[in-house]
KOLVO-458283 format. One record per atom (N, C-alpha, C): x, y, z; atom name. Coordinates in nm, 3 decimals. Each point is the difference from the previous one (the first is absolute). Layout:
# residues N
<<X, Y, Z>, 'CA'> ...
# end
This chain:
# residues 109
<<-1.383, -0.774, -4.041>, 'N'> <<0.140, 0.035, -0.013>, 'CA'> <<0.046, 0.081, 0.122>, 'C'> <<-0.076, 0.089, 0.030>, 'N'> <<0.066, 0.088, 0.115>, 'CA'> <<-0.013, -0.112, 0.181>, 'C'> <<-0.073, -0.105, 0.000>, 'N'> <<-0.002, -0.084, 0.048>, 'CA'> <<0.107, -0.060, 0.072>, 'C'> <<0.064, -0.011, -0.160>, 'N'> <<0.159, -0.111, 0.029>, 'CA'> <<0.085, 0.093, 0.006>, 'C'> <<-0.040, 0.154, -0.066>, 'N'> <<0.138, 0.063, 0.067>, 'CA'> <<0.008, 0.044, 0.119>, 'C'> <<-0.113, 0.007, 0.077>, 'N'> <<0.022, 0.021, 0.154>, 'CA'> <<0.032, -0.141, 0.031>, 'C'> <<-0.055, -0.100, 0.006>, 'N'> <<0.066, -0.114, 0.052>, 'CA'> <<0.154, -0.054, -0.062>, 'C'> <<0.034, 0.076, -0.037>, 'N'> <<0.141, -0.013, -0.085>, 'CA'> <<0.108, 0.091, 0.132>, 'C'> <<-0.071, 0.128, 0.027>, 'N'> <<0.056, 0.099, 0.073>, 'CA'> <<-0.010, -0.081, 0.142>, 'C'> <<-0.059, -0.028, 0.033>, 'N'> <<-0.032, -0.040, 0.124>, 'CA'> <<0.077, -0.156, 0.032>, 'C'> <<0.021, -0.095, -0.095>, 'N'> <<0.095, -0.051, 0.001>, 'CA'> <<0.170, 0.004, 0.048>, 'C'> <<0.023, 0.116, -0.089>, 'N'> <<0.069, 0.083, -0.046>, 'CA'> <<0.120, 0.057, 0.149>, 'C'> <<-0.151, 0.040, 0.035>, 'N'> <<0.055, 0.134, 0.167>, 'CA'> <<-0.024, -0.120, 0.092>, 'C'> <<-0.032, -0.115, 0.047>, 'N'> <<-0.032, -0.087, 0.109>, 'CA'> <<0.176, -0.052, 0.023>, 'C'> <<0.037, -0.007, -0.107>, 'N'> <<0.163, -0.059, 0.004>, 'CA'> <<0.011, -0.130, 0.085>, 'C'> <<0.128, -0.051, 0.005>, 'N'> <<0.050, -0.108, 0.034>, 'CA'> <<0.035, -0.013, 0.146>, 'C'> <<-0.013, -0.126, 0.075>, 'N'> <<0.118, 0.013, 0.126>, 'CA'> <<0.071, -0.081, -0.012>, 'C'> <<0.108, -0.026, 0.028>, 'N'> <<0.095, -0.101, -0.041>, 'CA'> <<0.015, -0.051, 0.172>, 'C'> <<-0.016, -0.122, 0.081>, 'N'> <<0.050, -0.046, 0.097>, 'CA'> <<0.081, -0.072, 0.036>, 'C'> <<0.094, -0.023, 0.088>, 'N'> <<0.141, -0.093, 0.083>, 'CA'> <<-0.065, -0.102, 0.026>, 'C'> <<0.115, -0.090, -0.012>, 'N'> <<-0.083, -0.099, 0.040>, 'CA'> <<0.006, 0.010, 0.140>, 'C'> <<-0.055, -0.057, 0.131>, 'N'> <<0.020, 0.037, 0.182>, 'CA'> <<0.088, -0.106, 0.033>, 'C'> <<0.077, 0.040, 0.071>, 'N'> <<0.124, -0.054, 0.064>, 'CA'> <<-0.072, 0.015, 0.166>, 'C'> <<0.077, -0.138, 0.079>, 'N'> <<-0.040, 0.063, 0.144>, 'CA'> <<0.108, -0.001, 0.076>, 'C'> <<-0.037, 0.053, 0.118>, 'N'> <<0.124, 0.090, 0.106>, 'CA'> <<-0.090, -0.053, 0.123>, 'C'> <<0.113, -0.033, 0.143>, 'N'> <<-0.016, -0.019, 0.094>, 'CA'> <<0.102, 0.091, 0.060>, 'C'> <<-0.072, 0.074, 0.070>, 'N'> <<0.071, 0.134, 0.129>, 'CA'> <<0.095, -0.059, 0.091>, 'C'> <<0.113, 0.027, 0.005>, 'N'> <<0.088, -0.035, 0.124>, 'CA'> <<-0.096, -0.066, 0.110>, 'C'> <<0.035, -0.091, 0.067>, 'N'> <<-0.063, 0.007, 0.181>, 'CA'> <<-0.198, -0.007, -0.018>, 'C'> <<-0.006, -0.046, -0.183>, 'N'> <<-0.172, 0.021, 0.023>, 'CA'> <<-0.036, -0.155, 0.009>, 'C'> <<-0.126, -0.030, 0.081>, 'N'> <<-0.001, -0.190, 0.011>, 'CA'> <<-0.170, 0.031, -0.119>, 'C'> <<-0.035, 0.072, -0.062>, 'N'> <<-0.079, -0.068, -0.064>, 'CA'> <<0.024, 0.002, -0.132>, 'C'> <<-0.131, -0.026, -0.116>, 'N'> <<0.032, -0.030, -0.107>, 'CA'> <<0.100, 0.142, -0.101>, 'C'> <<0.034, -0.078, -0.134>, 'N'> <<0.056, 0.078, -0.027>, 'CA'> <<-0.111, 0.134, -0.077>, 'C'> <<0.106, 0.106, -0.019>, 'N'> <<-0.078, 0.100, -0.072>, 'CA'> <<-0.028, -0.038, -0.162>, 'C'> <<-0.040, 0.019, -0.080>, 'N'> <<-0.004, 0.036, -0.118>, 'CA'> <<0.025, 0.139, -0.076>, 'C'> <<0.064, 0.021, -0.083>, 'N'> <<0.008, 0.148, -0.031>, 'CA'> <<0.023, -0.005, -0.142>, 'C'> <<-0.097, 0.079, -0.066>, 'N'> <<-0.072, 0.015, -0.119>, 'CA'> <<-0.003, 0.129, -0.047>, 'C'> <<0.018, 0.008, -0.131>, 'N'> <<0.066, 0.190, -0.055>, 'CA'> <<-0.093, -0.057, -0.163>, 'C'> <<-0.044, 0.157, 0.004>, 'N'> <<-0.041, -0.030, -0.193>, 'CA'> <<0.030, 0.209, -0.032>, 'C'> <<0.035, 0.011, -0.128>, 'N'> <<-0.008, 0.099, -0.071>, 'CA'> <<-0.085, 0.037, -0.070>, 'C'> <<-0.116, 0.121, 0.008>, 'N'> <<-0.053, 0.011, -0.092>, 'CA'> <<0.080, 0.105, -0.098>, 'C'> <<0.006, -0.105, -0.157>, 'N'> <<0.068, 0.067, -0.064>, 'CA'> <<-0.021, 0.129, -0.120>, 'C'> <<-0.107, 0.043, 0.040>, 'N'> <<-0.046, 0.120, -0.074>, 'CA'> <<-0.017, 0.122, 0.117>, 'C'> <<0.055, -0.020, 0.125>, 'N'> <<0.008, 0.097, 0.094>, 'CA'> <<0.112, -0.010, 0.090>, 'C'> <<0.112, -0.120, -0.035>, 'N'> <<0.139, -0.025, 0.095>, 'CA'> <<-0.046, 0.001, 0.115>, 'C'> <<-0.092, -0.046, 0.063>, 'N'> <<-0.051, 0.003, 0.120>, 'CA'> <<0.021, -0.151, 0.098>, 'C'> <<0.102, 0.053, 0.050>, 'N'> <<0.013, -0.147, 0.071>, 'CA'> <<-0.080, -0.065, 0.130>, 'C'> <<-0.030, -0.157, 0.054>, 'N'> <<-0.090, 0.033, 0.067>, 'CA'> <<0.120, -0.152, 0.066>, 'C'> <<-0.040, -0.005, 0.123>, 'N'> <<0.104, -0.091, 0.106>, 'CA'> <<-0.094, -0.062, 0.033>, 'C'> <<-0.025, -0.125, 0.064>, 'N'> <<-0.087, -0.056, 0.090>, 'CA'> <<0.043, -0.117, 0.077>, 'C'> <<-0.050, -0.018, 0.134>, 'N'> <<0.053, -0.040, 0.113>, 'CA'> <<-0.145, -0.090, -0.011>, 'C'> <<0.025, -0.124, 0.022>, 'N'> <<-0.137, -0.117, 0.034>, 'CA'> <<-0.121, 0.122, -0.050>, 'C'> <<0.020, 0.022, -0.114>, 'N'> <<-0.120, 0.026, -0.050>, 'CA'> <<-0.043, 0.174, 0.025>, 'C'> <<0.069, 0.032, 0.061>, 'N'> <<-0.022, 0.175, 0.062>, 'CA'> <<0.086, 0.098, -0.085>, 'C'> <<-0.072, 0.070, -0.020>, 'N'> <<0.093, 0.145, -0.098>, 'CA'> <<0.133, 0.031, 0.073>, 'C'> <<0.087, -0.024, 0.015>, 'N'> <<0.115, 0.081, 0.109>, 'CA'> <<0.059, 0.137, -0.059>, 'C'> <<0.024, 0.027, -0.142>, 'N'> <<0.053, 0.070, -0.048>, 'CA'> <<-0.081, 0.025, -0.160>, 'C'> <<-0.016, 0.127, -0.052>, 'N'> <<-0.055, 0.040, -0.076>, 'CA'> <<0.034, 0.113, -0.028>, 'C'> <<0.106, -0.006, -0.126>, 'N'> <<0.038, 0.128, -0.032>, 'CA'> <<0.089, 0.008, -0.169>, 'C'> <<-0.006, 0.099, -0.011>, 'N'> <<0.010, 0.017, -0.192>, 'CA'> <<0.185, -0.013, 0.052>, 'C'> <<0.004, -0.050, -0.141>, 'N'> <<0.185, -0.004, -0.006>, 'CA'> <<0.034, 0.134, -0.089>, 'C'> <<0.137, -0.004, -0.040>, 'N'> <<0.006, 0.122, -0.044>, 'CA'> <<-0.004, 0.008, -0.149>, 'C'> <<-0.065, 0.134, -0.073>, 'N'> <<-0.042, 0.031, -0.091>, 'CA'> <<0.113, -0.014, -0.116>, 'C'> <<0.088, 0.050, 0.055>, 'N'> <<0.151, 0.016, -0.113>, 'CA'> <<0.109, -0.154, 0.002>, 'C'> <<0.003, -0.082, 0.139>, 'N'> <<0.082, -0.059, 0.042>, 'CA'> <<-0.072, -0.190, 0.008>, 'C'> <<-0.156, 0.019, 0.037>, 'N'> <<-0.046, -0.102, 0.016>, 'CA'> <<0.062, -0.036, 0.132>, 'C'> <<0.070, 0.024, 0.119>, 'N'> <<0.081, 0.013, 0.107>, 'CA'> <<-0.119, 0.050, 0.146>, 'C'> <<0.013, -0.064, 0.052>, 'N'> <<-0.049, 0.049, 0.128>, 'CA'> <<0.014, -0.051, 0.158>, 'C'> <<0.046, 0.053, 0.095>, 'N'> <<-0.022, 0.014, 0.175>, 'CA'> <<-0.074, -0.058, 0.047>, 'C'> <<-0.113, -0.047, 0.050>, 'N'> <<-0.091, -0.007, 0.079>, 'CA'> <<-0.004, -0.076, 0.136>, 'C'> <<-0.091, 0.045, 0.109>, 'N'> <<-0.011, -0.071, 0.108>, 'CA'> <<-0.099, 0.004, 0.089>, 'C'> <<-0.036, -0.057, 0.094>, 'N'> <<-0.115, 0.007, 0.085>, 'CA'> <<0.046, -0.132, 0.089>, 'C'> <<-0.142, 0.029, 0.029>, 'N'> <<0.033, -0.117, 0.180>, 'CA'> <<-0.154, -0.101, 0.009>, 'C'> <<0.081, -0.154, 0.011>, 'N'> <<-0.122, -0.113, -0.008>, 'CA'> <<0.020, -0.075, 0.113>, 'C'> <<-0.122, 0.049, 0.064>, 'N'> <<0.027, -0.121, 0.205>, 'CA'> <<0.163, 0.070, 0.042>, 'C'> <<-0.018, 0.120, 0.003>, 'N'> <<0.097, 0.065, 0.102>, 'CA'> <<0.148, -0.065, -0.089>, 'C'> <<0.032, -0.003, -0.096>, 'N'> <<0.090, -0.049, -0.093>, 'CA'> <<0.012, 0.148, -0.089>, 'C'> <<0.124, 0.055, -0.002>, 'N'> <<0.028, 0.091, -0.147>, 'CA'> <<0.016, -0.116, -0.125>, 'C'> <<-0.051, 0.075, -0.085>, 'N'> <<-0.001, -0.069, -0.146>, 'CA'> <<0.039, 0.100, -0.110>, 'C'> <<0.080, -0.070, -0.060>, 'N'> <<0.110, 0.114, -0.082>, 'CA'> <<-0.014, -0.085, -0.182>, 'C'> <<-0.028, 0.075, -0.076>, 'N'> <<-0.014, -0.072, -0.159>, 'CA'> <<0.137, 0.095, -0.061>, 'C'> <<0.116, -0.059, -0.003>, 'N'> <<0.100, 0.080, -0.142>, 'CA'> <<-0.055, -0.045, -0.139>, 'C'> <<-0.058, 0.094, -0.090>, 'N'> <<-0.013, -0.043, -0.140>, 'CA'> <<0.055, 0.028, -0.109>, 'C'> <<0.078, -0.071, -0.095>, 'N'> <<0.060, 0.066, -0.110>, 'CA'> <<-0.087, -0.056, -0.121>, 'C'> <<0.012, 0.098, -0.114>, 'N'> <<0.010, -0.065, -0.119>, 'CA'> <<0.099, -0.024, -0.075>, 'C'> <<-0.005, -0.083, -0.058>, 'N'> <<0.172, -0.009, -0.111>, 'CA'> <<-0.052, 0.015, -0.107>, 'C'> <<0.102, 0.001, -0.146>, 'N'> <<-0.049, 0.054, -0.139>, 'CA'> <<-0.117, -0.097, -0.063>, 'C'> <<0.000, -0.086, 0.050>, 'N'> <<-0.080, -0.070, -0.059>, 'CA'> <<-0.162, -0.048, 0.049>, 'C'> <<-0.025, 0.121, 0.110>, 'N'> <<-0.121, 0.055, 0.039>, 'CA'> <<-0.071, -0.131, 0.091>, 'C'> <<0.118, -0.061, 0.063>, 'N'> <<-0.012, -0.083, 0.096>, 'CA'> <<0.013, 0.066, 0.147>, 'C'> <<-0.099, 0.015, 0.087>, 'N'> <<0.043, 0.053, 0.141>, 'CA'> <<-0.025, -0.127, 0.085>, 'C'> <<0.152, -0.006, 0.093>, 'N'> <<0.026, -0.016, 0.108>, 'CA'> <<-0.027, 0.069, 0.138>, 'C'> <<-0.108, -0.064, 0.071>, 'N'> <<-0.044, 0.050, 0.171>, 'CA'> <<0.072, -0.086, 0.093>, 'C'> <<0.088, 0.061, 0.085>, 'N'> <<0.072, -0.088, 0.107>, 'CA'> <<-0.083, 0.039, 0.104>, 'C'> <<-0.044, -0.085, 0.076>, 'N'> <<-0.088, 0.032, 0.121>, 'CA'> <<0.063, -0.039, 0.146>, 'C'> <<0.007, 0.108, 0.053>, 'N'> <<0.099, 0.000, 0.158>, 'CA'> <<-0.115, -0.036, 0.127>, 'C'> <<0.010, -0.053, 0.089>, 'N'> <<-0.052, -0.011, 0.112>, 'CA'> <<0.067, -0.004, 0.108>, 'C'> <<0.000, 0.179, 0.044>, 'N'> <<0.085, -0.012, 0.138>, 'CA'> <<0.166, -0.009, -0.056>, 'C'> <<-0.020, 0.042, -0.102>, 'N'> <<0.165, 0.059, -0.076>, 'CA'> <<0.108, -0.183, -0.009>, 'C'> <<-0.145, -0.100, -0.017>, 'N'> <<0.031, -0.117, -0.025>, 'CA'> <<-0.047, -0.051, -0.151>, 'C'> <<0.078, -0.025, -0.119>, 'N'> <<-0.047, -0.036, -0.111>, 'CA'> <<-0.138, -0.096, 0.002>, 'C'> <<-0.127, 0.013, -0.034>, 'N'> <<-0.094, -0.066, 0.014>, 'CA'> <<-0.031, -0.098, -0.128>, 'C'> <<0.048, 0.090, -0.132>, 'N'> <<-0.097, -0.047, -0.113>, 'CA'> <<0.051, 0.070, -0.082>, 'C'> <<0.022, -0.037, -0.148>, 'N'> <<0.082, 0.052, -0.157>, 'CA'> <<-0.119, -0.025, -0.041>, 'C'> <<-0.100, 0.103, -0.077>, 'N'> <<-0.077, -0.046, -0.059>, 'CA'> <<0.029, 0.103, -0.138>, 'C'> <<-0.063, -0.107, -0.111>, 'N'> <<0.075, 0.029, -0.144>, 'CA'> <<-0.182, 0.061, -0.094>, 'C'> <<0.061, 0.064, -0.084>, 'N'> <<-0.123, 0.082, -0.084>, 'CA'> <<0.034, -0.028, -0.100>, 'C'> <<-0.057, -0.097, -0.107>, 'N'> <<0.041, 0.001, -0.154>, 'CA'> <<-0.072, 0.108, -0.074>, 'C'> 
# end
């Protein structure tokens, strides 16, 4: 019995990630392939995570009260900007900027 209640707990605390599906983006003036860009939530820590052909670009918790968050960093000399909302129905929206150019809407059910 105490068995399944640690494996109950541990279940429990591992939680969910919910992922976008990847949309791709080609850079102004770039001649090769396109990017891919890929976002998942883990949803027992609002922790959002961005990814560029497969690379972490952005990794950072949304907000606690709002589900809402800022973020940005820089991929191959590119700024990369994530606006995230949640709406009431605990759906978040990540708009992903490249170079203050819309890259990617990626959706969180």
């Amino acid at each position: 019995m105490k068995n399944i209640l640690i494996a109950s707990m541990m279940i429990l605390l591992t939680g969910c990630s919910t992922i976008a599906p990847s949309q791709t983006y080609r850079p102004a003036n770039y001649a090769g392939t396109a990017w891919d860009i890929a976002g998942e939530i883990d949803d027992s820590t609002d922790m959002v995570v961005i990814k560029i052909n497969n690379e972490i670009v952005i990794t950072h918790y949304l907000s606690t009260w709002t589900g809402d968050g800022e973020f940005s960093s820089v991929y191959k000399g590119k700024t990369v900007t994530a606006s995230c909302m949640t709406d009431g129905t605990d759906t978040t929206h990540c708009f992903v900027f490249i170079n203050g150019e819309k890259a990617a809407a990626l959706t969180f059910d």
